[in-house]
C-alpha positions in Angstrom: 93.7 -49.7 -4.1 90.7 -47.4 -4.9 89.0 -50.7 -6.6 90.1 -53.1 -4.0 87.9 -51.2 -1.2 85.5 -51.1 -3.2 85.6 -54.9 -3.4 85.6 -54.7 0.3 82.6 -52.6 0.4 80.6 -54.4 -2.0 81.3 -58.0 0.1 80.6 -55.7 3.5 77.2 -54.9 2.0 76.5 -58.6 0.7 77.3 -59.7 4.4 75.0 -57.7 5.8 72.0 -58.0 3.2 72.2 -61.8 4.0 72.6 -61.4 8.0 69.3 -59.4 7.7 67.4 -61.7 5.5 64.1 -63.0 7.0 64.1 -67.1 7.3 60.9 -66.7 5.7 62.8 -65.4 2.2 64.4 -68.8 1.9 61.4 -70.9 2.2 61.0 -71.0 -2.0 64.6 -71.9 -2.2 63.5 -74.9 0.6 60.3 -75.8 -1.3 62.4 -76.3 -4.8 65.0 -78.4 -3.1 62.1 -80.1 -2.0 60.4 -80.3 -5.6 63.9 -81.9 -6.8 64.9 -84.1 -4.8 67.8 -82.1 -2.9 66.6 -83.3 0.5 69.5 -83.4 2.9 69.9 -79.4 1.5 66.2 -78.8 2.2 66.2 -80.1 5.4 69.8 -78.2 6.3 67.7 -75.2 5.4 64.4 -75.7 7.2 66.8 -76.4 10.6 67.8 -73.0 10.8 64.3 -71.8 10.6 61.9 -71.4 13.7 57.8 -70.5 13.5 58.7 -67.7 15.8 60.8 -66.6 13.2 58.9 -67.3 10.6 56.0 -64.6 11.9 53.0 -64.3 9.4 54.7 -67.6 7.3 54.4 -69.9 10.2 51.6 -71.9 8.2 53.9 -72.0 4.6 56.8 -73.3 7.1 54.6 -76.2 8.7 53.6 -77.1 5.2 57.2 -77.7 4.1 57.6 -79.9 7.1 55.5 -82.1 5.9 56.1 -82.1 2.1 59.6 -82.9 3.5 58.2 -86.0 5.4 56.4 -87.0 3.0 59.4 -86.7 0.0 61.8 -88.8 2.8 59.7 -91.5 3.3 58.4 -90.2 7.0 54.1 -91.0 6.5 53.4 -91.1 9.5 55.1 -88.0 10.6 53.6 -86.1 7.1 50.2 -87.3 8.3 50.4 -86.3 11.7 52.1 -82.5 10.6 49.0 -82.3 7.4 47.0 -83.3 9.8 46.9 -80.5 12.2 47.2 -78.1 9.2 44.3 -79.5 8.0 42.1 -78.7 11.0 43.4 -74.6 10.6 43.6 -74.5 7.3 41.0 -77.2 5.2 40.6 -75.7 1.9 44.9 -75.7 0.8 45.0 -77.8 -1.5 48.7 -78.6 -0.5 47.9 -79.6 3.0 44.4 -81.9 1.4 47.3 -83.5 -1.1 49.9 -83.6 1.1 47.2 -85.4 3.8 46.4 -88.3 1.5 49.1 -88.8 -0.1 50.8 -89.8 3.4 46.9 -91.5 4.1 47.7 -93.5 0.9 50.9 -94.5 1.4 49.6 -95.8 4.7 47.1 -98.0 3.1 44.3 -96.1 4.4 43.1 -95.5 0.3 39.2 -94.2 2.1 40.2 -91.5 3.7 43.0 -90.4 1.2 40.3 -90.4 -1.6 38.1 -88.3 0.1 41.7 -85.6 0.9 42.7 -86.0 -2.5 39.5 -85.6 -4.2 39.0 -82.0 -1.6 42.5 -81.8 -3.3 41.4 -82.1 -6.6 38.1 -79.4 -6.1 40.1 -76.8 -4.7 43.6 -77.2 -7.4 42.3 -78.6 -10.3 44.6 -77.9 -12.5 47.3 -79.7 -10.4 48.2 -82.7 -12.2 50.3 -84.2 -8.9 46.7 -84.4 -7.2 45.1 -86.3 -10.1 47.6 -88.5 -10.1 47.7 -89.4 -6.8 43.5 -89.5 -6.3 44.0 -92.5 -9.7 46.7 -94.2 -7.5 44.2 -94.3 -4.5 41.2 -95.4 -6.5 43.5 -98.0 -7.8 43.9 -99.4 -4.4 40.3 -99.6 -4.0 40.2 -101.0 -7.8 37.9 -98.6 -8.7 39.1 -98.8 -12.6 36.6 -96.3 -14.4 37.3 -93.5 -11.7 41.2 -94.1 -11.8 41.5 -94.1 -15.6 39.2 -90.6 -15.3 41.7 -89.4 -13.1 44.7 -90.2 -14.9 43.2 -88.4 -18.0 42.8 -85.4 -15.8 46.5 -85.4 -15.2 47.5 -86.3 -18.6 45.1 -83.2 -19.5 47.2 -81.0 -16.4 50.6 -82.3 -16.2 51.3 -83.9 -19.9 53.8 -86.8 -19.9 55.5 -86.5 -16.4 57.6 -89.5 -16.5 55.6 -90.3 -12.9 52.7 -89.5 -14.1 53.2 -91.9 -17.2 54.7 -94.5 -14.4 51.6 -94.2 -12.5 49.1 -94.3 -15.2 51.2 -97.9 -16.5 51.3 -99.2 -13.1 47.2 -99.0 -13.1 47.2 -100.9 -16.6 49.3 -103.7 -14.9 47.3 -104.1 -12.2 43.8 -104.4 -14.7 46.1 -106.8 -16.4 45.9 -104.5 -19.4 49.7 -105.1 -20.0 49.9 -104.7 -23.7 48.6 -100.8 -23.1 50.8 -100.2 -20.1 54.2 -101.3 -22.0 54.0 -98.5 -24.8 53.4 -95.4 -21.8 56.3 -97.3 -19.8 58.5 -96.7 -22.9 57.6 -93.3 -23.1 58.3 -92.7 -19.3 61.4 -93.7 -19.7 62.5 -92.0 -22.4 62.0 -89.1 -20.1 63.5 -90.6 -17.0 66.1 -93.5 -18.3 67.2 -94.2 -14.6 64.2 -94.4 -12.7 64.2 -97.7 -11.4 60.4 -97.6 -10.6 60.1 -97.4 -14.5 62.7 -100.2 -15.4 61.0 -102.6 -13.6 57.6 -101.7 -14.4 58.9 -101.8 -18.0 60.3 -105.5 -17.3 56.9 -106.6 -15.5 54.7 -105.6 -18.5 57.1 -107.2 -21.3 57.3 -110.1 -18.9 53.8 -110.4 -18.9 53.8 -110.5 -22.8 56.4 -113.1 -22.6 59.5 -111.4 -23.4 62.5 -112.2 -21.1 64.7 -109.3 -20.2 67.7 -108.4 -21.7 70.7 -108.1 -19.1 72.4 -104.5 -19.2 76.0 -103.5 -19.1 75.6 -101.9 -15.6 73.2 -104.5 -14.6 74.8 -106.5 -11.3 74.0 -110.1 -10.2 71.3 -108.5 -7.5 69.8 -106.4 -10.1 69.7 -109.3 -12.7 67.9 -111.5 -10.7 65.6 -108.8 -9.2 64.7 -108.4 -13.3 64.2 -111.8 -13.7 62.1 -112.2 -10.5 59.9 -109.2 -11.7 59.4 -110.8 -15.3 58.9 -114.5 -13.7 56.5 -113.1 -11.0 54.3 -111.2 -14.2 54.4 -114.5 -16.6 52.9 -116.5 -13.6 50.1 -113.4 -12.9 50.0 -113.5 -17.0 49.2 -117.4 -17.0 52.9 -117.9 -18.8 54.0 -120.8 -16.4 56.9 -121.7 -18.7 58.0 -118.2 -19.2 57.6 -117.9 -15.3 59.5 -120.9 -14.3 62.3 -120.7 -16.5 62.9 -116.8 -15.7 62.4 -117.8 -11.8 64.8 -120.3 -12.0 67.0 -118.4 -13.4 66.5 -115.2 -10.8 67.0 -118.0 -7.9 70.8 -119.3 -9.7 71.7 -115.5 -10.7 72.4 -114.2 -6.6 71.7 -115.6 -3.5 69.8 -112.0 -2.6 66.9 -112.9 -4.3 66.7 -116.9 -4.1 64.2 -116.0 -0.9 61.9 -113.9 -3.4 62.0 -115.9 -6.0 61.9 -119.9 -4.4 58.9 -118.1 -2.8 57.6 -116.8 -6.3 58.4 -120.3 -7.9 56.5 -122.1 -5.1 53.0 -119.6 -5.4 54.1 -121.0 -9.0 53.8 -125.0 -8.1 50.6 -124.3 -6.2 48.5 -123.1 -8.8 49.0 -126.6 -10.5 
């Protein structure tokens, strides 16, 4: 009886701790759901918090808004929140990040280079903002500057599979495809799922002319999205055998991607 109370007591106590505790307490737990990808729990979370609630944090809150946008997709809302942090608070280097990388995703690569390289300035050890400042100076193919970048981040962050992703993607698009398929592997040895990295992988071995190799758990969509992504990098590559054949192939595979890949096959018959 004596320890059953006490039981009681103990949970009466929890109760009460966790009645009293301050939104404010949670926002690490909402910023590592964030970090890992549990969004629908991160933004469960950051509903039950208020600024007024929030007091003195009201700035940390606003900047988890955004990071939240910007990890669901939501640029324009992630630029428009950064944004208006930017203007109170210019020097964090998590709103300057979080404003270009939004700005990038956008298309608008000037003004996220000059965010992300304030980003860079004021967090330079951060590898995720030398990673993103090489992915903008890749849209404006400014080569020397993004493979500069990327080494900052290797230097940072070591092999983050999406760092390694981004740093291959950049090789592909300088056509340096025999250097981008090796970090690709490496990738995703770290992340074997990542689809991003699969058919980056298949894009650069395409390129070499190596045809794909069909997996167990492959479907008739994702085959023929493999085949397109091969066929569409032998035809960039100059392969226009390898690129018809694998094209073809994409176009009998599943009627999903005959679309993609009749219009890939045709780009194909016009270079002739």
């Amino acid at each position: 009886m004596i320890a059953l109370l006490r039981l009681i007591l103990l949970g009466a106590v929890a109760i009460s701790t966790a009645a009293q505790a301050s939104p404010a307490d949670d926002m690490p737990l909402v910023a590592a759901a964030i970090r890992s990808g549990r969004l629908v729990q991160a933004e469960l979370m950051l509903a039950r918090m208020t600024p007024s609630q929030a007091g003195e944090a009201t700035t940390e809150l606003e900047i988890l808004h955004g990071q939240l946008a910007l990890a669901q997709g939501r640029d324009q809302d992630a630029r428009r929140d950064f944004g208006a942090l930017a203007l109170r608070v210019p020097d964090d280097c998590r709103v300057l990040l979080g404003l270009g990388m939004a700005e990038s995703d956008l298309g608008d690569a000037d003004r996220a280079i000059t965010h992300l390289e304030g980003a860079t300035r004021t967090c330079a050890a951060d590898w995720k903002a030398w990673s993103a400042l090489g992915f903008a100076y890749d849209a404006k193919a400014r080569w020397g500057d993004s493979d500069a970048a990327y080494a900052r981040a290797m230097a940072s962050g070591g092999e983050q599979p999406a760092l390694l992703n981004n740093v291959a993607a950049s090789r592909i698009r300088q056509r340096r495809f025999a250097e981008a398929e090796p970090i690709l592997a490496r990738a995703r040895a770290g992340a074997p799922d990542d689809l991003r990295i699969a058919n980056n992988l298949d894009i650069a071995a395409g390129a070499l002319g190596r045809m794909p190799v069909r997996g167990l758990r492959d479907s008739t969509s994702r085959w023929a999205e493999r085949l397109n992504n091969a066929g569409y990098a032998a035809m960039l590559a100059g392969r226009g055998d390898d690129a018809r054949k694998w094209l073809t192939m994409a176009v009998a595979a599943d009627p999903v991607f005959q679309t993609i890949a009749a219009a890939n096959l045709a780009r194909l018959d016009a270079r002739k």
